[in-house]
Each structure stands twice: as C-alpha cells, then as structure tokens.
C-alpha positions as CSV (number, residue, x, y, z in Angstrom):
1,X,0.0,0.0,0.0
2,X,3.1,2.6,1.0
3,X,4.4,1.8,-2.1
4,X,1.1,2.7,-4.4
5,X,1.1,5.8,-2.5
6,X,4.3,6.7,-3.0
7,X,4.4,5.5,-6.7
8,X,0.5,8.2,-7.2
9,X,2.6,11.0,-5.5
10,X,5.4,10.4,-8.1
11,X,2.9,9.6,-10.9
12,X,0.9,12.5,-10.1
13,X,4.8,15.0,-9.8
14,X,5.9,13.4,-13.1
15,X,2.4,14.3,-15.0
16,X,2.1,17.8,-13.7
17,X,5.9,18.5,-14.7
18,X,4.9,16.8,-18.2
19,X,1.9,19.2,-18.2
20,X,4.0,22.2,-17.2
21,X,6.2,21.0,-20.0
22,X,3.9,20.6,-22.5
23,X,1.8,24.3,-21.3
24,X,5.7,25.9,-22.0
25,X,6.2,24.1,-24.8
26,X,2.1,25.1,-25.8
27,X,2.7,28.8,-24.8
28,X,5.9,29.0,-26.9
29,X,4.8,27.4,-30.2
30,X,1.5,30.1,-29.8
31,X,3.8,33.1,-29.2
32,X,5.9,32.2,-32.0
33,X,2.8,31.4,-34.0
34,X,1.8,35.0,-32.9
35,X,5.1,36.6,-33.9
36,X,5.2,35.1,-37.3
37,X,1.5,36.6,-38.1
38,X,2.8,39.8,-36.9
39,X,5.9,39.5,-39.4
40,X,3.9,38.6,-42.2
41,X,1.8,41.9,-41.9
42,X,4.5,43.7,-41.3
43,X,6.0,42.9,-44.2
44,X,2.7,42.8,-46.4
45,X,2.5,46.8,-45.1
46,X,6.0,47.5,-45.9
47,X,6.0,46.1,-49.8
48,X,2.0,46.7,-50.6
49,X,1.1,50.1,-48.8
50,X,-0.3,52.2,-50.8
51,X,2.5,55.4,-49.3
52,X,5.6,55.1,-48.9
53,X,6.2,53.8,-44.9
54,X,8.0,55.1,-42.3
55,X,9.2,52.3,-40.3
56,X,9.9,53.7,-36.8
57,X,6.1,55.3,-37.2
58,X,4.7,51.8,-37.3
59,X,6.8,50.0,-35.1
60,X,5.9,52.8,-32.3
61,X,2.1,52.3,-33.4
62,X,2.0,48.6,-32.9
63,X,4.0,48.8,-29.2
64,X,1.3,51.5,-28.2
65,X,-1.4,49.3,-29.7
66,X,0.1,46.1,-27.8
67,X,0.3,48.6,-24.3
68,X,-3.4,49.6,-25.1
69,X,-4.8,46.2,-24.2
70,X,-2.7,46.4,-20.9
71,X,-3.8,49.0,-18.5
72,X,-3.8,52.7,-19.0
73,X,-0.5,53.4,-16.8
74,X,1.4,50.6,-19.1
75,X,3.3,53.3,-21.8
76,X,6.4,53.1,-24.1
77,X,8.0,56.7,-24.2
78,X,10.8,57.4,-27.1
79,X,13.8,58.7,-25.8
80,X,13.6,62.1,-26.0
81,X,10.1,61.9,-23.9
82,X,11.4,59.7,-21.1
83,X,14.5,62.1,-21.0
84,X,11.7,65.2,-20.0
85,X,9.4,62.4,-17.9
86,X,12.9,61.7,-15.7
87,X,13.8,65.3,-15.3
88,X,10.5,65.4,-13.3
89,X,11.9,63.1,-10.4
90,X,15.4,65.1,-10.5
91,X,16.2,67.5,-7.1
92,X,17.8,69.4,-9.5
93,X,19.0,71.1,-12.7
94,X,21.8,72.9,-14.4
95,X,20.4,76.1,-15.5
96,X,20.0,79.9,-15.0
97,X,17.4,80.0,-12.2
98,X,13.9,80.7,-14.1
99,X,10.1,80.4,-14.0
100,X,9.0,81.7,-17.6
101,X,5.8,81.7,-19.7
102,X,5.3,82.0,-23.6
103,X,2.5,84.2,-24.2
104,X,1.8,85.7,-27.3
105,X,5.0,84.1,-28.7
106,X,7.0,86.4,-26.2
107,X,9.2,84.3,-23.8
108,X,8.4,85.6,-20.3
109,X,10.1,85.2,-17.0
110,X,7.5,85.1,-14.4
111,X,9.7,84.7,-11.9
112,X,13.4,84.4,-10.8
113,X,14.2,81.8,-8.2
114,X,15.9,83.2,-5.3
115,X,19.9,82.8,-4.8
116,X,19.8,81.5,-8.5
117,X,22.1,83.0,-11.1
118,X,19.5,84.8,-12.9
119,X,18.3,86.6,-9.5
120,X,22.0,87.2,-8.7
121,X,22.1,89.5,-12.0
122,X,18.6,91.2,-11.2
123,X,16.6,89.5,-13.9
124,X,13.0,90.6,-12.9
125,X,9.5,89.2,-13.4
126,X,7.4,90.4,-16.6
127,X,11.5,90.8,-18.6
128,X,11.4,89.5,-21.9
129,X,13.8,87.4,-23.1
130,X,14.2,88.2,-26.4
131,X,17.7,86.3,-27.6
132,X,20.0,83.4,-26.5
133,X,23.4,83.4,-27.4
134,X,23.3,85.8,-29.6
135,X,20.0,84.4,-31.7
136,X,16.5,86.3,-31.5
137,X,13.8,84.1,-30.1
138,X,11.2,83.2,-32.8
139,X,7.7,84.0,-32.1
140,X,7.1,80.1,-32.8
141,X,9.5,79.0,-29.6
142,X,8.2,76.2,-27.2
143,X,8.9,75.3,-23.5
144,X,11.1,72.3,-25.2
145,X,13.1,75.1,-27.1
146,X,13.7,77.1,-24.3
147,X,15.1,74.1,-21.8
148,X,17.2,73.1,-24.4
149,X,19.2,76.4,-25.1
150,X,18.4,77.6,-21.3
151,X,19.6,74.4,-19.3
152,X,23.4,73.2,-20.0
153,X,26.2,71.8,-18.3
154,X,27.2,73.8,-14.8
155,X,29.5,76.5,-15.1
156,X,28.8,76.8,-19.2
157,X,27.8,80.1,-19.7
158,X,24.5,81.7,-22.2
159,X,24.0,85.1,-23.3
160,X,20.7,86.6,-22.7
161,X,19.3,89.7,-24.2
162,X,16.5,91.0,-22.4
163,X,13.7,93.7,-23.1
164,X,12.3,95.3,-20.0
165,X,9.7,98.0,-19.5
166,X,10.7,101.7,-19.3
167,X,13.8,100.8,-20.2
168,X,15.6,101.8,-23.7
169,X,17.7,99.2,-25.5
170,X,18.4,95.5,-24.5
171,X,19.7,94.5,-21.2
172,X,22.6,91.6,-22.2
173,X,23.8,89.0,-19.5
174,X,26.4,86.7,-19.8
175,X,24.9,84.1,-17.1
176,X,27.2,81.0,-15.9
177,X,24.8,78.3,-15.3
178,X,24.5,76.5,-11.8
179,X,22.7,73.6,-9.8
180,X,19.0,74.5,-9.4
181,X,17.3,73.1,-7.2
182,X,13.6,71.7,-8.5
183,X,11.5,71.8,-5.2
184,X,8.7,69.1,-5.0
185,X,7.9,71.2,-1.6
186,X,7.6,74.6,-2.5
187,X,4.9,75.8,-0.6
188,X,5.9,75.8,3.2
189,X,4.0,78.8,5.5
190,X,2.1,79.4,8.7
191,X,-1.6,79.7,6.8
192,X,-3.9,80.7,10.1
193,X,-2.0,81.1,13.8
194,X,-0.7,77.8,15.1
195,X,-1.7,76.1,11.7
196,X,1.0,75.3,9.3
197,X,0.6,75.0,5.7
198,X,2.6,72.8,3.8
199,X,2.2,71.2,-0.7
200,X,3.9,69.1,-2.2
201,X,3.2,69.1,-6.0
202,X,5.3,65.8,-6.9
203,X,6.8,63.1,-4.8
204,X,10.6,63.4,-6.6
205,X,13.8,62.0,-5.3
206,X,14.1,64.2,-2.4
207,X,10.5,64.9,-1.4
208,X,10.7,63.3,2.2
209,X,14.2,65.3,3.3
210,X,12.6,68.5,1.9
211,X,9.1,67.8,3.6
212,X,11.2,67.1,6.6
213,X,13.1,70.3,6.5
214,X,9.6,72.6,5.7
215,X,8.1,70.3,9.0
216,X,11.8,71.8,10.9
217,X,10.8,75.6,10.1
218,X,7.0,75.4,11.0
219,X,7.9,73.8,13.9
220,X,10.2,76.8,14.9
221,X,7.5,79.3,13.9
222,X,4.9,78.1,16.5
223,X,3.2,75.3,14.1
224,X,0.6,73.1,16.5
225,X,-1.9,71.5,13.9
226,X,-0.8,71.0,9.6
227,X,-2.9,71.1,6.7
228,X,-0.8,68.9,4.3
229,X,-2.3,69.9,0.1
230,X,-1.7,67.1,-2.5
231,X,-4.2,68.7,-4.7
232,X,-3.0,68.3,-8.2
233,X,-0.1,66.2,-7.3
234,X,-0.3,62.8,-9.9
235,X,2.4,61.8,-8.1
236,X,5.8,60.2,-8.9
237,X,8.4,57.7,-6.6
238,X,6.9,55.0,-4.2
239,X,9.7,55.2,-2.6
240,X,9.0,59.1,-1.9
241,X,5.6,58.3,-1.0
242,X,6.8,56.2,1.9
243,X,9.5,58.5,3.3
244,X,6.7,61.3,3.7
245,X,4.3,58.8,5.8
246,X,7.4,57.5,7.4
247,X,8.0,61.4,8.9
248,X,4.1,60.9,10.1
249,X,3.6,57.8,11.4
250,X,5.2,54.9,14.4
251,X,8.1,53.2,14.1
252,X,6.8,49.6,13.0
253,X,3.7,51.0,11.3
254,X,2.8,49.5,7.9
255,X,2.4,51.9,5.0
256,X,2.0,50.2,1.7
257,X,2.3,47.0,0.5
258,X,2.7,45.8,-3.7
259,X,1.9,42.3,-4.7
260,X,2.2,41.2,-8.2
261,X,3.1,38.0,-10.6
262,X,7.1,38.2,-9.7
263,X,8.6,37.9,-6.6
264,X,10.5,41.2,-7.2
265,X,7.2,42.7,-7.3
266,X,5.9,41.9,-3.7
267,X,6.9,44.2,-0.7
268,X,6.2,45.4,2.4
269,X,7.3,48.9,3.5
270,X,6.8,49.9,7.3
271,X,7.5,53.3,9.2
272,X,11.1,53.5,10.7
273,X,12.9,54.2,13.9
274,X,13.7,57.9,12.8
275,X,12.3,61.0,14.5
276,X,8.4,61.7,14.3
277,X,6.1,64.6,13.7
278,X,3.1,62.4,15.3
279,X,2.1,65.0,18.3
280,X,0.0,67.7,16.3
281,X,-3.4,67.3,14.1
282,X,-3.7,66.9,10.3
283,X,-5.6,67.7,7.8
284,X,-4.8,65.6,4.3
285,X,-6.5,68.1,1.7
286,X,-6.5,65.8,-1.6
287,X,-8.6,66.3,-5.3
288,X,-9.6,64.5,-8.1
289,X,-5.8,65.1,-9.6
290,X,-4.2,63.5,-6.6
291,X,-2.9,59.8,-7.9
292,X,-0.7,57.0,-7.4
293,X,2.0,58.2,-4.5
294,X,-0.5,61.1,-3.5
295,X,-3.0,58.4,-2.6
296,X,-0.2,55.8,-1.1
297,X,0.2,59.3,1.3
298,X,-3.3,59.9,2.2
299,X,-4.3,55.5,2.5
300,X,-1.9,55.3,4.5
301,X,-2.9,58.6,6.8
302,X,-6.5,57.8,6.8
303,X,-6.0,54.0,7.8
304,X,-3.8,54.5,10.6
305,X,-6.4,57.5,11.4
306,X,-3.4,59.7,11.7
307,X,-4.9,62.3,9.3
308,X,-8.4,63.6,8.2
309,X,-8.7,63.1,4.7
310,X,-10.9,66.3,3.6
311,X,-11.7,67.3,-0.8
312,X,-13.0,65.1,-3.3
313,X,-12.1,61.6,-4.5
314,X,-8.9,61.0,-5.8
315,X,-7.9,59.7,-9.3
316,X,-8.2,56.0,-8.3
317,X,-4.5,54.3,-9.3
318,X,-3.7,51.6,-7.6
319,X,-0.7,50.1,-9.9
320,X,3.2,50.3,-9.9
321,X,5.2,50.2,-13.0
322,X,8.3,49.6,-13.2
323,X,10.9,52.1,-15.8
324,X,12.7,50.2,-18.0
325,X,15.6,51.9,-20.4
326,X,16.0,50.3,-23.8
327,X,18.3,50.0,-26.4
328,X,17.8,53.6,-27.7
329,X,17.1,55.1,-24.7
330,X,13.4,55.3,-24.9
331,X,11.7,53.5,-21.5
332,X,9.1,50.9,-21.1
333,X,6.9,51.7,-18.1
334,X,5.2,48.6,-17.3
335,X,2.7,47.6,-14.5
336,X,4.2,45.0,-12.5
337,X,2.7,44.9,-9.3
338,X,-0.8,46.6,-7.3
339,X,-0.4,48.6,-3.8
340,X,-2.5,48.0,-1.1
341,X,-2.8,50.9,1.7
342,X,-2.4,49.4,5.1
343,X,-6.0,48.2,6.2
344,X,-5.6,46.5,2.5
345,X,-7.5,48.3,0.3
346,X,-6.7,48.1,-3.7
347,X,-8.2,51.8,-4.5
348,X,-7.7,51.3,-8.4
349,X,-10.4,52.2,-10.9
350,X,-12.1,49.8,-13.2
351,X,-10.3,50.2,-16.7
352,X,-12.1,47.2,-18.6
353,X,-13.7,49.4,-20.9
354,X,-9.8,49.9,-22.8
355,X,-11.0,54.1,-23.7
356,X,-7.8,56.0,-22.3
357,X,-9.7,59.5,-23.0
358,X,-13.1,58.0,-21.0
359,X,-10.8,56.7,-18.4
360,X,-9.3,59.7,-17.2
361,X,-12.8,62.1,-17.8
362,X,-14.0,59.6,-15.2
363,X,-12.2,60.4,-12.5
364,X,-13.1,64.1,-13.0
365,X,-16.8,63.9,-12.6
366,X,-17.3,62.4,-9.0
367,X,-17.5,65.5,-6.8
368,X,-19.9,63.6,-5.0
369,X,-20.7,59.8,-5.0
370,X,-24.3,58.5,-5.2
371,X,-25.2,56.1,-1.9
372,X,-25.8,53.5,-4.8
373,X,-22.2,53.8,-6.0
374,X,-20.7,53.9,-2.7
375,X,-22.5,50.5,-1.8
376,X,-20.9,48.4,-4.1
377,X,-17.4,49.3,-3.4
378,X,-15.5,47.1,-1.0
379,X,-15.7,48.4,2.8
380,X,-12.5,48.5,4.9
381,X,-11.6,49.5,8.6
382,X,-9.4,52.0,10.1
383,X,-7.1,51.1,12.8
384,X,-10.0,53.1,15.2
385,X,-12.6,51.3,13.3
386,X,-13.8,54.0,11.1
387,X,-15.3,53.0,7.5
388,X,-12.9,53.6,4.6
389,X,-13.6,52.0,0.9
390,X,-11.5,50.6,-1.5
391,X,-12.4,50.1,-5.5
392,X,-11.9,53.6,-6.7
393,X,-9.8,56.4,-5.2
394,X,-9.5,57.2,-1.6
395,X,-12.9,58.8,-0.6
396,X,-12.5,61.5,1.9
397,X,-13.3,61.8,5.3
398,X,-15.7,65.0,4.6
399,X,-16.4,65.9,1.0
400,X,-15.6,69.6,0.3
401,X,-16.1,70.0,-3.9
402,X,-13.7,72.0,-5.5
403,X,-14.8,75.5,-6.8
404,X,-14.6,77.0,-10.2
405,X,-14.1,79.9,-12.0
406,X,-17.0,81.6,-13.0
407,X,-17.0,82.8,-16.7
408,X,-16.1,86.4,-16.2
409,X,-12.7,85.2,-14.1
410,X,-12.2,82.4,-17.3
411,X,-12.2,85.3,-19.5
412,X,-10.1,87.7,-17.4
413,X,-7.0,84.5,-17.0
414,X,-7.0,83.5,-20.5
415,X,-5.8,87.1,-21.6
416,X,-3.2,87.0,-18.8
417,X,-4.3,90.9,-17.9
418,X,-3.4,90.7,-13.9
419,X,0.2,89.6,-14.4
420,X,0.8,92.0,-17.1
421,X,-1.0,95.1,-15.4
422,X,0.2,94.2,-12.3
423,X,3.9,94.8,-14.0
424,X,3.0,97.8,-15.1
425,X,1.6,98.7,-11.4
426,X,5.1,97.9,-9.9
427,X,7.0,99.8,-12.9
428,X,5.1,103.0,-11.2
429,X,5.9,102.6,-8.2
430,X,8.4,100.4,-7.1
431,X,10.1,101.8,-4.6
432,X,6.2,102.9,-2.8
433,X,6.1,99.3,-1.9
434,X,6.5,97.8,1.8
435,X,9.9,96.1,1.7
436,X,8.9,92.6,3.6
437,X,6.1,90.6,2.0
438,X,4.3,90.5,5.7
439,X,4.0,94.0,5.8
440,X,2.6,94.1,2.1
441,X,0.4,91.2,3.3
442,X,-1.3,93.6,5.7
443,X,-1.5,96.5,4.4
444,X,-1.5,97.0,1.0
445,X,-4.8,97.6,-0.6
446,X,-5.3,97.7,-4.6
447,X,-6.1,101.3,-4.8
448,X,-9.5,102.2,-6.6
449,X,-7.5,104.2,-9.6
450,X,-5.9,101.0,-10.0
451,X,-8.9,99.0,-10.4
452,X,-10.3,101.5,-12.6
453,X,-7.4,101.5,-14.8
454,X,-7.4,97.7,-14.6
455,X,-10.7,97.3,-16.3
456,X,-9.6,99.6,-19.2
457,X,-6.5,97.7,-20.0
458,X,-8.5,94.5,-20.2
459,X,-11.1,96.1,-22.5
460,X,-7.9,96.9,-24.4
461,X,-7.2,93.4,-24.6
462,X,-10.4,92.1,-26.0
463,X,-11.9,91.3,-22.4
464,X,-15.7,92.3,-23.0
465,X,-17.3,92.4,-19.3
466,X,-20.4,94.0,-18.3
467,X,-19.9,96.7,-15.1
468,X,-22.7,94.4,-13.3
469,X,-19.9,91.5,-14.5
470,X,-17.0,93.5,-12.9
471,X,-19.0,94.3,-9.5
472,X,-19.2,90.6,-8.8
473,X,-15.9,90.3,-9.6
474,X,-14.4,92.9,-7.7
475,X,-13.2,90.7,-4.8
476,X,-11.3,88.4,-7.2
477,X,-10.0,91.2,-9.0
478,X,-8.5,92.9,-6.1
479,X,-6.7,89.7,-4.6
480,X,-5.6,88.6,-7.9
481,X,-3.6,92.1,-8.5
482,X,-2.1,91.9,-5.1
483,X,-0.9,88.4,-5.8
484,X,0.5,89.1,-8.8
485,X,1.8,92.1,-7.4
486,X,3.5,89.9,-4.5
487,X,4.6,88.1,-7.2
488,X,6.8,90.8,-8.6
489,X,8.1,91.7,-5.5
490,X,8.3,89.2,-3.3
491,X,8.7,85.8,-5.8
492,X,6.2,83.1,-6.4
493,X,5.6,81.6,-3.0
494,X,4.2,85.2,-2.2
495,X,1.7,85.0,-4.9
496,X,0.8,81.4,-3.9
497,X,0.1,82.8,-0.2
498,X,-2.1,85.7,-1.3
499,X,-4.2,83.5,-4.0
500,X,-5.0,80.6,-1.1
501,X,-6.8,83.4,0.9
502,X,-9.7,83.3,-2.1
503,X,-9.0,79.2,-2.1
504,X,-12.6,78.4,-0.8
505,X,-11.8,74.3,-0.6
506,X,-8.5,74.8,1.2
507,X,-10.4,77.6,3.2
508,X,-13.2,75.5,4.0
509,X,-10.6,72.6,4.9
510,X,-9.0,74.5,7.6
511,X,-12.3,74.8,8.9
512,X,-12.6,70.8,9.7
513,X,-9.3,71.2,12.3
514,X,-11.8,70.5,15.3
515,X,-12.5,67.2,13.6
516,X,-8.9,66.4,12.8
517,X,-8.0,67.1,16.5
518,X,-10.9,64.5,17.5
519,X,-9.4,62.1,15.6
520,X,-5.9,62.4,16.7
521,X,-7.4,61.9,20.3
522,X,-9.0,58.8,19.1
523,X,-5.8,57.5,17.5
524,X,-4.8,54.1,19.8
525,X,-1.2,55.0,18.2
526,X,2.1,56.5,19.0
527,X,0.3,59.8,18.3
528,X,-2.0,59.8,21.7
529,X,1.0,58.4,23.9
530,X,2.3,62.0,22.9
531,X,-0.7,64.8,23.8
C-alpha cells in the first residue's frame, strides 16, 4: 500500500511537470505562431502600402497598440520623452534660475528663483527674453526650445538679451549656469495662527528630506496643527511616498504594500525608527488630480487614522510600474505589481472598458458619489474602526467640492491681464512698496484708480465684461492684482500665499481642524501616547 502511494505522489509530480512542459512548450509554439502573423503583416504593409512607410512610425504604433490592451499606466516613451518624464523626479537642474511663460510668442520670466544665477544678475519678473546666445527668439519658440538652449552643463555660460519695461535698449547677460534646485515642496507657511501649511506638487527624489526640512521651520514658527495639500499632485516615486508617511507615522507601522506576478514585485514597507512629527493634528486636503504616490500618502494617513482626509475623490491608481531603459534610450513603463494601503484596500479604478480618454474624464466627474455607487465598493476598517472603501480612489473623510471659475474670471485668465498690469503697477511705483512681504500682506490695498485703470486695459485686450460682471468680480480682481503684485516683489511663493486666501476648498478645509484634532485623540497610536 506505502508503495502505491508513494508510486501516485510520483505519478501524479511526473504528470504535472509533463503538463507544465507541454503548457511551456504550448505557450511557446502560440507566441511564436503570434510573432510570425505579426511579421507577415508587417512585411505585407512595408511592400504593398499604398505610401511610402515610415518604419519607426509603425513600429511605435503597434508597441502602443500592444500597451493599449494592458492598462492605461502601461506606456512606451521614445527617448527624447522619457528624458523630459525623468527630469521630473530630478532635485535638480543645471540652469540659470527661471520660471517663464510663452505668451503671445513672447518668452516671459514670471519669476526668478531666489539665490539662482538669474536673480543674482537682477533678472526681474514680466522681462522678456528676447535672444539666446546671440539668436532672436522666434515667435514660434516652445517650453522644449527654451530648456534646451536655457539648461546646460554647470558652469557653461548663455548670453541673454532681455527687453524690460521703461527701459531703452536690451539688457545683455552673460549668465554661468548652476545647480538649481527643482522643489517638489515649495509651498511651506504658517496659513492661520498655530496652523501650518505645507504642498507638495510631486513626490521626486528628495520629497521626504525636503518635507522634513519645511516640518523643521513650521515647527520653529509656532506650528501646533498641519494642513498637508496634495491637490494636483499625480504623483511620482513610491519610494517618496513612503518616506513622507514615514516622517508621520510609528516606528513599525505598515504603509503600503505591492503584490504582483514576480517575486520582485511583492513588498512590504513599514514606518522607521527615525524622529516623528506624530504629536500635532492633520488635515490631508486631496482632489480628483491627486494619484498614485498622493494616494499611497493619504491611504496610508486615513488607515492608521493619523490624518483627516478632507476634498473630493482622488484619481483611483492603484498600480506600480516599473521604468525600464532600452536599447535607444526610450523607456518601457510597465505595471508590474498593485499597492494596497495598510488596512488593504486596492483603490484602483475599473479600466475594462480599454477608452484611455473615458478613463481619465472619469475620475473628474465624481464631486460627490451617489449612496448607490458607494454600496458596491468594498468596505475597509481603520485602525479606530472608522469605514474607509476601496475600488476607486481614496474617498475622503468629509467631501468639500472643489470650486470653479466663473466665466467672467475664465475670460479675465485666458488674456493673462493681472500679471501684465500688475507689472506695469510695480513699474510705477516700485520703490512705494512695503519692503517685507508680511507687511505688504497687511496693508496693502489695490487702490481704486488702479482698479479702474485695470478694467480699461483688459477692455484693451479684447476682455468684454459688463460693469454688473466687474461688481461681482471685484473681490477676485482685487486679490488677484495683489498676488500678482507679490509676485513681482516678493517671488512666487508670495503669490501662492495671497491666492490661497480666495481658495474656498483649502479655506473650508481648515475649517474641519476641530474634527482632525478628534481624531488624533481617538488615535490608539504613537500619536496619543504624545498629547
């Protein structure tokens, strides 16, 4: 009998390793079967299309085409993309030190970057760039012509001519490029007293140190509850995403996990022994546009209740892919595994239907979920027991929709009037202004003459508003010529600061701070042991 059982067992090994032989062997002969069909079209296209065929063209079609029936995050990018896409994850840059604009094919700089090269020389908002090295910039130039000629190795040096208002003549700089830094943090301020403010607009490869070094200076400026924004943010480096969480949460606490086909594609990632920022409230303010390592942060923050989630629904990615160079330099980025946020919820969207453009329209139009929707996604369970679903995006804690522009304040952007009347505001009277952006913060007032002449100058420019149109708009008018104002004075960040007082949703965020203290005290974590 011992030996009929032992013979089955082997009987039973040796068939399923013939059957796994003969599924390779199966798989094999249909993939080459597969191949062959795709070389004979291929080749029937090259010899009988009707045009002449440009090989690279179709080669690039059928890898898209072969992607397509993937998932929507699974993309071939030729070299020359992927080289942009990677400059996105970069801390920094060799260049002269610039936020510009192309309007009206006019290269603008909107902004110099403090301590930067450009800055250094006194490069000013609203200056036109108007030559590099020596060649006039077309009216045809595009952000891709500009980083090419303006970015360079460090210590190379471009000529610049630049045409500035009230001034006669060009301005020429000889400008010796340096190491920019590219802040994925760039919004750090106390926002009401005691609350600090804090966005990150991309999780790059030194989000979590420069996170950690905006949490440093709040701290030291009397910070005692954070509203964290990821609004906008689609995201970027898992890795990232983890060292932000890790600055939030208790040494042994699980953050994300991936699981996929290959073993390379399963991890677990858990908070760390370093130092914390667990003692204060949180607010996690996230959008429709927050994805992929935005929603690793706030899963993770709303499982471990160590944050109120407040906004909309985010974009609903749940996959990782994986960058992969080729020969040429372009990149493969392939899915190869799905996250899971700590209580294990798979937050992906349902991309069966195979339309890209549908696809990402959906997660735009969910401001507020129907009870009928919301029942058929999977229910999960906080750490403190609250109710937190998976299936599609992280759904907030409390909804608060985003708010649009109305049509008169559409209108008013697209001709780009503020920034450009707000230069000419500053031309006037530069040296009128308070010298420290706090003191311009609570004092200055757009003067009425201002206003007035405001409206003119966007008649000028084809604006066509009603005075009942520019009554209701006053408000928004007002704040949006002191920011750019601040802007010119002060650099971008000022701007940023003056614009979020008209932000309703991040207003009306600030406003649920009561709920996120509750929840901190509720917290059976690290975080109570510490009030």
């Amino acid at each position: 009998m011992k030996r009929m059982q032992r013979w089955w067992v082997a009987g039973v090994v040796g068939l399923a390793l013939g059957l796994g032989m003969s599924g390779k062997l199966s798989a094999q002969d249909d993939l080459r079967t597969q191949l062959d069909l795709f070389g004979q079209v291929l080749s029937l296209v090259q010899s009988q299309y009707v045009d002449p065929i440009d090989n690279q063209k179709l080669i690039k079609g059928a890898i898209d085409g072969m992607l397509a029936t993937l998932d929507p995050h699974s993309v071939y990018m030729p070299a020359d993309r992927y080289e942009q896409f990677s400059e996105n994850f970069k801390a920094n840059y060799s260049g002269i030190g610039i936020n510009f604009d192309i309007r009206d094919g006019h290269l603008i700089v909107i902004s110099p970057l403090e301590g930067t090269p450009a800055f250094k020389l006194g490069i000013r908002a609203a200056d036109r760039i108007v030559a590099i090295d020596h060649k006039d910039v077309p009216p045809t130039v595009n952000n891709n012509d500009v980083f090419k000629q303006l970015r360079g190795p460090e210590g190379s040096i471009v000529h610049v001519a630049i045409e500035r208002d009230n001034v006669d003549g060009r301005l020429e700089f000889d400008i010796a490029r340096a190491r920019i830094p590219q802040e994925s943090v760039p919004y750090a301020f106390m926002i009401r007293p005691g609350v600090g403010y804090i966005r990150i607009t991309r999780f790059a490869s030194a989000t979590g140190d420069e996170l950690e070094a905006k949490l440093e200076q709040l701290k030291a400026a009397g910070m005692k509850e954070l509203l964290l924004d990821l609004r906008f943010n689609s995201g970027g480096l898992l890795n990232q995403a983890v060292e932000v969480c890790d600055r939030f949460l208790p040494s042994g606490q699980k953050i994300v996990y991936t699981r996929g086909r290959g073993p390379n594609a399963a991890s677990d990632y858990f908070a760390t022994d370093r130092d914390k920022f667990t003692d204060f409230p949180m607010i996690v303010l996230v959008d429709h546009g927050s994805a992929s390592a935005s929603e690793i942060t706030a899963g993770a923050l709303q499982d471990t209740d160590r944050g109120l989630v407040v906004g909309v629904t985010t974009f609903g990615k749940g996959l990782v892919q994986n960058q992969m160079r080729l020969k040429d330099n372009s990149a493969l980025l392939l899915t190869i595994a799905k996250y899971y946020t700590p209580s294990g919820r798979l937050i992906q969207r349902d991309y069966s239907s195979g339309d890209k453009e549908q696809y990402q329209e959906e997660a735009f139009s969910r401001d507020v979920e129907a009870d009928s929707v919301l029942a058929k996604r999977p229910k999960f369970g906080t750490i403190a027991g609250r109710t937190v679903y998976g299936g599609g995006g992280i759904r907030p804690d409390v909804l608060v929709p985003s708010e649009s522009l109305t049509v008169s304040e559409v209108d008013l952007e697209r001709a780009s009037v503020f920034f450009d009347y707000a230069t000419k505001m500053v031309n006037q009277d530069r040296d009128k202004f308070p010298k420290t952006f706090d003191d311009f913060s609570k004092a200055y007032q757009v003067p009425d003459p201002q206003v007035t002449g405001f409206k003119s100058y966007a008649a000028e420019h084809k604006v066509k508003l009603t005075p009942e149109q520019y009554a209701k708009e006053d408000t928004y008018i007002r704040r949006r010529l002191k920011a750019e104002v601040a802007s010119n004075l002060y650099g971008l960040v000022a701007r940023y600061r003056i614009d979020s007082e008209g932000d309703g949703q991040l207003q009306k965020a600030l406003d649920m701070m009561p709920q996120a203290r509750k929840l901190l005290a509720s917290n059976p974590g690290e975080a109570k042991k510490k009030i």
